[in-house]
C-alpha positions as CSV (number, residue, x, y, z in Angstrom):
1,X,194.8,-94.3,65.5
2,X,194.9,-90.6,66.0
3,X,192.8,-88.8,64.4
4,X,193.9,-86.4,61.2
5,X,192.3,-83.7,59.1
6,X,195.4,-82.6,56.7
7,X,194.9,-79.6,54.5
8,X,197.8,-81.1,51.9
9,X,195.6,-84.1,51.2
10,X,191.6,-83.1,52.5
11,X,189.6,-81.2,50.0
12,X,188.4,-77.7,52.1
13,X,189.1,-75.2,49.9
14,X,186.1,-73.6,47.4
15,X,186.9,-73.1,43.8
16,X,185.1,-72.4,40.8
17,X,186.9,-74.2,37.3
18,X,187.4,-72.4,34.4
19,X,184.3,-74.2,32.6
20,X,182.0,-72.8,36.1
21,X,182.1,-75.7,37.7
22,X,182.1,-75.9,41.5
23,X,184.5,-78.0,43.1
24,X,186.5,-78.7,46.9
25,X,190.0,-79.5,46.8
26,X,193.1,-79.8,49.0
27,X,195.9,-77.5,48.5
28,X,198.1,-80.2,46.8
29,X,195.5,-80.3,44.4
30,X,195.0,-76.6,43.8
31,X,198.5,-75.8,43.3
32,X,198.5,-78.8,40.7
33,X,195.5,-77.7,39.0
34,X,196.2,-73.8,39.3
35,X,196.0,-73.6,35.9
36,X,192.3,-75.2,35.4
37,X,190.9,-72.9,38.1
38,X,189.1,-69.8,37.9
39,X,189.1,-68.4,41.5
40,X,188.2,-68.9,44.8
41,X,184.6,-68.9,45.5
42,X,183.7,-70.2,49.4
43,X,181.3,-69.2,51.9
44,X,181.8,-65.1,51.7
45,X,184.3,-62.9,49.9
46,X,186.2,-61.9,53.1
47,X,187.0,-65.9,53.4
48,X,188.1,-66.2,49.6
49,X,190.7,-62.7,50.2
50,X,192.0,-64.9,54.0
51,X,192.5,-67.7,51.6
52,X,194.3,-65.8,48.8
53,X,196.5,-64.4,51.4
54,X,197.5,-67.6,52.7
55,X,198.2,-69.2,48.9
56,X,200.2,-66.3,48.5
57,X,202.0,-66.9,51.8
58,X,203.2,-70.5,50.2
59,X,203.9,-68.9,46.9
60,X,206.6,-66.7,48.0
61,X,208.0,-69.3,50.4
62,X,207.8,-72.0,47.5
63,X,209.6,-69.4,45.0
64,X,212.6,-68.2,47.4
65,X,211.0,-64.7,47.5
66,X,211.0,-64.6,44.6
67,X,214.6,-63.0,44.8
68,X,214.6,-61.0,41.6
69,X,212.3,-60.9,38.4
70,X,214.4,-63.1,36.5
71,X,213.5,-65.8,39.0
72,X,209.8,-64.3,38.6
73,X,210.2,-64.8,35.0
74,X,210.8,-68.2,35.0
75,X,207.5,-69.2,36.7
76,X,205.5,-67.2,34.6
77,X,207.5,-68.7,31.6
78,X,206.6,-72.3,32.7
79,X,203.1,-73.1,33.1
80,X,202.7,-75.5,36.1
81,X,206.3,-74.8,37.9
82,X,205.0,-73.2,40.5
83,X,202.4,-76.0,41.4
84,X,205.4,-78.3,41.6
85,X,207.4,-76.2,43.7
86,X,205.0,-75.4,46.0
87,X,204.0,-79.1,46.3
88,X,207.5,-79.9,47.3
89,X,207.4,-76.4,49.7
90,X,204.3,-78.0,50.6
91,X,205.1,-81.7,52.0
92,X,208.5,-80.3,54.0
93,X,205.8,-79.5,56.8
94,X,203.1,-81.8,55.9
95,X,202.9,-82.2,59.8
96,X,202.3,-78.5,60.5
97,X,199.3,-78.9,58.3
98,X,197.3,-81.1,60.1
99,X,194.1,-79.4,61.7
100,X,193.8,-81.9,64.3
101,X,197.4,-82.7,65.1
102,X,198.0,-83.2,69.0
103,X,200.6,-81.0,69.6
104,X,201.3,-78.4,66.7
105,X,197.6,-78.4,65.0
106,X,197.6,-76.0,62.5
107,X,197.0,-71.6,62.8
108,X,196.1,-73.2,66.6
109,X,197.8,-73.6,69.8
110,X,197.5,-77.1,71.1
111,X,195.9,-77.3,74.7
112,X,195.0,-73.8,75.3
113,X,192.1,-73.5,77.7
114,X,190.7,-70.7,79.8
115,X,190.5,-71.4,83.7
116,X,186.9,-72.0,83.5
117,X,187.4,-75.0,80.8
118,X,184.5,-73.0,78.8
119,X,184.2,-73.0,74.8
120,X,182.8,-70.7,72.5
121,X,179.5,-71.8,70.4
122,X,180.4,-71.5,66.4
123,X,179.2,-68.2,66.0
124,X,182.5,-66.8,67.2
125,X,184.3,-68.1,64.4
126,X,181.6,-68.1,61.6
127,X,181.1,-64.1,61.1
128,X,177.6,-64.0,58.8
129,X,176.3,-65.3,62.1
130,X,175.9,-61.8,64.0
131,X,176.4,-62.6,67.6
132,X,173.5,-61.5,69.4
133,X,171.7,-60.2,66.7
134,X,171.2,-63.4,64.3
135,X,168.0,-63.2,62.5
136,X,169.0,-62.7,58.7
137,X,171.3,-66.0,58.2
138,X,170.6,-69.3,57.2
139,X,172.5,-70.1,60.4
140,X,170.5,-70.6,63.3
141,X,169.2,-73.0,65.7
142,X,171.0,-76.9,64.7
143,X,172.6,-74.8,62.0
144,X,175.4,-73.6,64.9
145,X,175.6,-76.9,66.4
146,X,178.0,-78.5,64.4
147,X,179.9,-78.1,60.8
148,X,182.5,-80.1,58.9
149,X,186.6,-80.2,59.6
150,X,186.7,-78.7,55.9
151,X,184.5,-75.6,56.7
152,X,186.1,-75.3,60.0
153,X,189.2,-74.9,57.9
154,X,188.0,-72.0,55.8
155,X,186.6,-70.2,59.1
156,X,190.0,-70.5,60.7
157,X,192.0,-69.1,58.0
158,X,189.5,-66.4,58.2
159,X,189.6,-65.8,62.0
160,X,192.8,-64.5,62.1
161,X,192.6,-62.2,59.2
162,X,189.5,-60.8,60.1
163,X,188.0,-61.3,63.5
164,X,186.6,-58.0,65.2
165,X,187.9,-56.6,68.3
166,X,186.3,-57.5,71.6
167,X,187.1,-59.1,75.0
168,X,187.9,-62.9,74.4
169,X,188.7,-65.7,76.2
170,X,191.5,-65.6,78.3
171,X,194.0,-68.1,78.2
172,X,195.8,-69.9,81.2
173,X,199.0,-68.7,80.1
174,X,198.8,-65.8,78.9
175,X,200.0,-63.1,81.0
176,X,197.5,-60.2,79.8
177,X,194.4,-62.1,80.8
178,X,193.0,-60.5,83.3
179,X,189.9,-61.8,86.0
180,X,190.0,-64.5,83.2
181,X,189.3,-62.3,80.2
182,X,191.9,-61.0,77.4
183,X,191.0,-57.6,76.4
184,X,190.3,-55.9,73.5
185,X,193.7,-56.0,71.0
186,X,192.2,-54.5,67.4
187,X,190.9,-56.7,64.6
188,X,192.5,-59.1,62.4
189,X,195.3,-57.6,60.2
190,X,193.3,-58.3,57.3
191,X,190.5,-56.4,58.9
192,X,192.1,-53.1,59.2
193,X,193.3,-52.7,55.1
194,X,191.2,-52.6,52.3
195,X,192.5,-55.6,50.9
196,X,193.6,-55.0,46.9
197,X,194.3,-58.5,44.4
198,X,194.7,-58.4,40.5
199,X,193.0,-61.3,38.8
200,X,194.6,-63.4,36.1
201,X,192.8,-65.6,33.8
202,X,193.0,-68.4,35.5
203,X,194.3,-69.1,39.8
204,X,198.1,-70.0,38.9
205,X,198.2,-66.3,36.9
206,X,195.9,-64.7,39.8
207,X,198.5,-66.2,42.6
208,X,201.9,-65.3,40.4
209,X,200.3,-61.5,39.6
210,X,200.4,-61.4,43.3
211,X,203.4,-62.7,44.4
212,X,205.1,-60.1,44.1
213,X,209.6,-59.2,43.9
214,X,209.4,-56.4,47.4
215,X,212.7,-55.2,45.9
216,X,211.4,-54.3,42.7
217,X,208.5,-52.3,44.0
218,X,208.7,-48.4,45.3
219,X,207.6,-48.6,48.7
220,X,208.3,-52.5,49.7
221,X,211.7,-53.2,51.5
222,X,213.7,-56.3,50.2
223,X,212.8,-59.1,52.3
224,X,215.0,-61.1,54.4
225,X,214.0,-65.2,53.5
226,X,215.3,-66.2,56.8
227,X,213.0,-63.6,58.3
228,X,209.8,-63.2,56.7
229,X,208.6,-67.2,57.9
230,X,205.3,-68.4,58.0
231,X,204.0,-70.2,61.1
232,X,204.7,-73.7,59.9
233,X,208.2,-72.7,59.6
234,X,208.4,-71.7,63.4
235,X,208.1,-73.1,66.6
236,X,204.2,-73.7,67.6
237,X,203.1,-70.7,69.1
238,X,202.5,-70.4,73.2
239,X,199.1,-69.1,75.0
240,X,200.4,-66.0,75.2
241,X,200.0,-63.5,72.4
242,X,202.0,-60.5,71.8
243,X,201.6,-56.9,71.8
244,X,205.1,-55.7,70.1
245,X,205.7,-57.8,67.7
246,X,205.9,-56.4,64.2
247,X,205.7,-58.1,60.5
248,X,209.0,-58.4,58.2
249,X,207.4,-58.8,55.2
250,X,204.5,-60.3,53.2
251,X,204.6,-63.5,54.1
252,X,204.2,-62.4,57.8
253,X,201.4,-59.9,57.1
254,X,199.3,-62.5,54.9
255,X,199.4,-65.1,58.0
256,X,199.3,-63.3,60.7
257,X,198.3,-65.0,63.9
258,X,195.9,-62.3,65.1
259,X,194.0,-65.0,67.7
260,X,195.0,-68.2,69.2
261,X,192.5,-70.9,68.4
262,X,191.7,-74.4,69.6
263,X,188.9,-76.2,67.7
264,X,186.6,-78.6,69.7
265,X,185.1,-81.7,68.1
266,X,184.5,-85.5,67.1
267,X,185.4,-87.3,63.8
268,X,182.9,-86.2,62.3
269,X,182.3,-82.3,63.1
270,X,183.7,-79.3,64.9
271,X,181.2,-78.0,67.7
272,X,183.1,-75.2,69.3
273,X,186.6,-73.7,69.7
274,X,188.6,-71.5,72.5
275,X,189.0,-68.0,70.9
276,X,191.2,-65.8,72.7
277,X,194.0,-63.0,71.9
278,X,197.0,-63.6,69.8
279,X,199.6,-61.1,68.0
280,X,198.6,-57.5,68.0
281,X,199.0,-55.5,64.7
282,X,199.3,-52.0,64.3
283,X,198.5,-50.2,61.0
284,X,200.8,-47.4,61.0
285,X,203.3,-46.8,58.0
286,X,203.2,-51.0,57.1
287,X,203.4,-50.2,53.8
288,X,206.7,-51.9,53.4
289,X,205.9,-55.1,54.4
290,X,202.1,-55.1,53.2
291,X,202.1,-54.9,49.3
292,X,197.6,-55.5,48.8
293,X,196.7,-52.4,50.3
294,X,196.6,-48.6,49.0
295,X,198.0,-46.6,51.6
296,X,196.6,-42.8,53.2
297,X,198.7,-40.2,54.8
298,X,197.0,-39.4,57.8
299,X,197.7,-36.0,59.3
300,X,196.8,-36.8,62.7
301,X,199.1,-39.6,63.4
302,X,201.3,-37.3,61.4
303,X,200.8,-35.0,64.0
304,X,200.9,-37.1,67.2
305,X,204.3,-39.0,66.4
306,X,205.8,-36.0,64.6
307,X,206.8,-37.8,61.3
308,X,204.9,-38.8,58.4
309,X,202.8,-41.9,59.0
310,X,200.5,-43.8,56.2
311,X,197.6,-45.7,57.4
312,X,195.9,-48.8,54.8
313,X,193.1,-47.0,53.2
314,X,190.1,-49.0,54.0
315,X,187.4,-49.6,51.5
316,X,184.6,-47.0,52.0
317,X,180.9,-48.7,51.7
318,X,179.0,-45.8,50.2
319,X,180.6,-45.4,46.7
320,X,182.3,-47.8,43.9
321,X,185.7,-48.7,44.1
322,X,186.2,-47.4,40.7
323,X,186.0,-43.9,42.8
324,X,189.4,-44.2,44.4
325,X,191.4,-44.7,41.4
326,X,193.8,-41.9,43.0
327,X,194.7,-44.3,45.3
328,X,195.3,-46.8,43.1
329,X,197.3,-44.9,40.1
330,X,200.5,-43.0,42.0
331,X,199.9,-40.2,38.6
332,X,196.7,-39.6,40.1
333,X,197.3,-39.3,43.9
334,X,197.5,-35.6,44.6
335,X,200.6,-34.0,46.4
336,X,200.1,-32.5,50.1
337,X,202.3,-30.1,51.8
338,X,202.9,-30.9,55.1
339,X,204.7,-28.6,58.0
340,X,208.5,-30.3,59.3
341,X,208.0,-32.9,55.8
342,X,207.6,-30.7,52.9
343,X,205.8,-32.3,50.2
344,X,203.8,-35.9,50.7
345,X,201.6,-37.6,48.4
346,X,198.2,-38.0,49.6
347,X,198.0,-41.6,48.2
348,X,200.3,-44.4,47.9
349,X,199.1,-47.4,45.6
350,X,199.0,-50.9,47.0
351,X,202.0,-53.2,45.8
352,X,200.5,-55.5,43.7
353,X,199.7,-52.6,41.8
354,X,203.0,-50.9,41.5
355,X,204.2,-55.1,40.8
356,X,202.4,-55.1,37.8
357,X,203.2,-51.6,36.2
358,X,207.0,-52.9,36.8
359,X,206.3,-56.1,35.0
360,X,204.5,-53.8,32.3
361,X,207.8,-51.6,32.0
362,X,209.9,-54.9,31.2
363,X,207.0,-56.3,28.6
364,X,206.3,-59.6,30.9
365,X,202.6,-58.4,30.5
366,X,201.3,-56.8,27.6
367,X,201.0,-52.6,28.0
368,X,197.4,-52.7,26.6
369,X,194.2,-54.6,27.4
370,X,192.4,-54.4,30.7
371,X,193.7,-55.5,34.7
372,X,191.3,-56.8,36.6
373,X,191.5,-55.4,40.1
374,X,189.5,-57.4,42.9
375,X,188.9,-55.3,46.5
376,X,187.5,-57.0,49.2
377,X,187.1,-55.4,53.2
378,X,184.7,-55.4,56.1
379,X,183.8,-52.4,58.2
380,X,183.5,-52.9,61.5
381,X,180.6,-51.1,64.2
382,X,181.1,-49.8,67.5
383,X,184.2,-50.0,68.8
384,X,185.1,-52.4,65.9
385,X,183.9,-55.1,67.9
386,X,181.0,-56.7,65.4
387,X,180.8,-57.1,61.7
388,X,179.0,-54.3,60.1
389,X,179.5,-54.3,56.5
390,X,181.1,-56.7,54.2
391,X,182.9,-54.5,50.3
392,X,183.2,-57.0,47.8
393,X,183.9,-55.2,44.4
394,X,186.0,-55.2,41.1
395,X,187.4,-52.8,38.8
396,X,188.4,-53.4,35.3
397,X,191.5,-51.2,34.7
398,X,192.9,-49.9,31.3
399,X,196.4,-50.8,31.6
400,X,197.2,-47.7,29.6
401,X,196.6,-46.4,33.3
402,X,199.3,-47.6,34.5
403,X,201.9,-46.6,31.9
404,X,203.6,-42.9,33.1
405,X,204.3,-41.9,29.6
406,X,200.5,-41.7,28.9
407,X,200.0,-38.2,30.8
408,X,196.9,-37.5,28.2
409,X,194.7,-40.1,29.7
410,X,195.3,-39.5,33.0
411,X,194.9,-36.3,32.3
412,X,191.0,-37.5,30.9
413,X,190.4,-39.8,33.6
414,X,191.4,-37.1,36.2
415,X,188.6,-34.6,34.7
416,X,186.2,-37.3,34.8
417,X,186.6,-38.4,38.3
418,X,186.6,-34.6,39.8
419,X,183.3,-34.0,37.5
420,X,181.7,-37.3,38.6
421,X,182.2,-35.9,42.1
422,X,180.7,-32.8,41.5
423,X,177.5,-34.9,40.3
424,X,177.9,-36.7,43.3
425,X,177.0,-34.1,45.3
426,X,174.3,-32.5,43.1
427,X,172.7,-35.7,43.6
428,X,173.1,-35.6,47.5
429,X,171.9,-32.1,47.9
430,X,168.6,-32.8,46.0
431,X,167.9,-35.8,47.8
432,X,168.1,-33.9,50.8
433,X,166.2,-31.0,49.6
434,X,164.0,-33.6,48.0
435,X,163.7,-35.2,51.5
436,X,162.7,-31.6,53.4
437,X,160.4,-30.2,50.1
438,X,158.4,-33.8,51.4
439,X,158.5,-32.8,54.8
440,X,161.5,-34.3,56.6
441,X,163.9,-32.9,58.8
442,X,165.9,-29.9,58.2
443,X,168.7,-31.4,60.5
444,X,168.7,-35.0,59.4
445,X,170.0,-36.2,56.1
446,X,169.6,-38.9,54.5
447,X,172.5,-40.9,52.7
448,X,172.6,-41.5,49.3
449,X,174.8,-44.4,48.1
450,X,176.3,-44.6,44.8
451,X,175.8,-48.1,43.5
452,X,178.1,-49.4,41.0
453,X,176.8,-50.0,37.4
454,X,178.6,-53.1,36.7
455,X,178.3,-55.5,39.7
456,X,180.6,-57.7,41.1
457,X,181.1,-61.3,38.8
458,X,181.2,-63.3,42.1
């Protein structure tokens, strides 16, 4: 009998119910039980955000889009609809879902193998194990020797949207190996945005709060369902990766195939994979296609490709997240003026954002109360090729915020930020001088990071 690990029916994915309990289920169950589930709680934040990305993936393939708001409506209406749905999405390519399948194994490439036949130890695809440097993990010695087909799982998903850049294995196949190596392509798509989710009270209203209607969002282009297809829908992908191929939408973005992957194993346990290149992603002006991002206008890609270009505004690790809200809120992004474009905003907010202040406008959501905002990135070291920093915050937004008729408290919230700032800096500038009154350096500085007040509730 061949052997099977399929994601529908095997439990793999982390979740924390609504009463705190933890709990492991498949994703037939989750999407049945959406509504009894608090969130996604697995090995690291980075691997709940992959995750998300992927649920959201099935949701707007399971919801046709959605194609409108009125179609949006009707999910939120009906508790439990979209678990359905996407069940029935869900068993359409229950084949395409098997990790261990023969010939179309899921987010892998079936055969792949570098000339040499060698694999790559765990630590490629578990990132809290620094490679080369692994003292402060849990992980080390028999703990890289093997895991489970259901952790495996998690670390896949999370491969793609998040592995560093680097020379990797170099597939027989793939035309850009070269002296049996694949050189260095950019991080996971995932990697390279600061990734932006609202939270509902429970994972059906997180995953519908985030599924967003492109058309009905400044910014987003309408997406194309025959398009925008997730990798289940297509053809198994081939050895070779690609450097020109571009997103069409969200559903593309959230499962990008950044690597091509081959796990190595028994029945029991994975013990190693094949890691090498995949599709490359670029950052500039996505903001179409990539609603969970805020967005930067960068002046010198401006510069170099002579036209306005927005780059994903990754999460910075010295300060809250709370101190971007410019980014966030398009009232409080400030206007630039910029030579051959005239005026730009500085800012543009992520989608899910802009989703939600549309589904305000209509009353689907109530104009008062608080939006939870969850923001989760990495920052990446010397030539992004290891894992440096892991942001993992939230922010608990007035909803007032979003509403463009309430001028008076963005007006308040604008004063407070620039004043916070200024007390920012006091603070820097007497550490320093605190620093060289003790007798440090008059050249070095020291820096002094900002830490939130309320921490994260993971």
């Amino acid at each position: 009998m061949t052997a099977s690990f399929n994601l529908l029916d095997e439990p793999w994915i982390r979740v924390t119910r609504l009463d705190g309990a933890p709990d492991e289920v498949s994703l037939l169950a989750l999407f049945y039980n959406a509504a009894s589930i608090e969130g996604i709680h697995g090995e690291i934040a980075s691997q709940d955000m992959a995750i998300l990305r992927l649920l959201l993936a099935i949701c707007h393939r399971a919801m046709g889009g959605p194609e409108d708001l009125d179609t949006w409506e009707e999910y939120w209406e009906e508790p439990g609809r979209l678990g359905t749905d996407a069940a029935v999405y869900l068993e359409r390519f229950r084949d395409r879902f098997d990790l261990r399948d023969p010939e179309q194994p899921f987010f892998q490439v079936a055969g792949i193998h570098s000339a040499s036949g060698k694999v790559s130890g765990l630590e490629s695809l578990i990132v809290d194990v620094p490679n080369g440097n692994p003292f402060f993990t849990t992980r080390i010695a028999e703990g890289l020797d093997s895991i489970g087909w259901a952790e495996a799982a998690r670390w896949l998903v999370h491969v793609h949207a998040y592995d560093p850049a680097g020379i990797r294995s170099g597939a027989v196949g793939d035309p850009q190996v070269k002296n049996g190596k694949g050189y260095p392509i950019g991080p996971g798509w995932t990697g390279q945005i600061g990734a932006v989710a609202v939270t509902g009270d429970n994972l059906e209203r997180t995953l519908l709060l985030n599924t967003v209607v492109c058309e009905e969002v400044p910014g987003l282009r309408d997406v194309d369902p025959e398009l925008d297809l997730a990798p289940w829908e297509k053809d198994p992908d081939s050895p070779a990766g690609s450097l020109t191929l571009e997103p069409t939408g969200p559903v593309s973005c959230y499962t990008w195939q950044t690597r091509r992957v081959l796990l190595h194993g028994d029945d029991d346990s994975v013990t190693g994979l094949f890691l090498g290149n995949g599709d490359k992603a670029t950052p500039q002006n996505r903001f179409s296609v990539e609603p969970m991002t805020a967005w930067r206008f960068s002046d010198p890609q401006t510069k170099k490709r002579k036209a306005p270009v927005y780059m994903p505004r990754k999460l910075p690790t010295d300060r809250a997240f709370w101190r971007g809200l410019s980014s966030l809120i398009a009232q409080l992004s400030p206007s630039l003026t910029v030579k051959g474009a005239g005026d730009v905003t500085r800012f543009m907010p992520p989608g899910v954002v802009g989703f939600y202040q549309r589904l305000m406008r209509d009353e689907m959501v109530p104009k008062s109360g608080l939006i939870p905002l969850h923001a989760t990135g990495i920052e990446y070291g010397a030539q992004e090729a290891v894992v440096s920093e892991l942001v993992d915050d939230t922010l608990v937004l007035p909803a007032k915020l979003l509403d463009p008729e309430e001028t008076r408290l963005v007006a308040v919230v604008r004063d407070a930020m620039e004043q916070t700032e200024q007390v920012a800096g006091a603070l820097r500038n007497l550490a320093a001088n605190l620093d060289r009154a003790s007798g440090g350096s008059r050249i070095r500085r020291r820096r002094l990071v900002i830490v939130p007040a309320a921490p994260s509730t993971r």
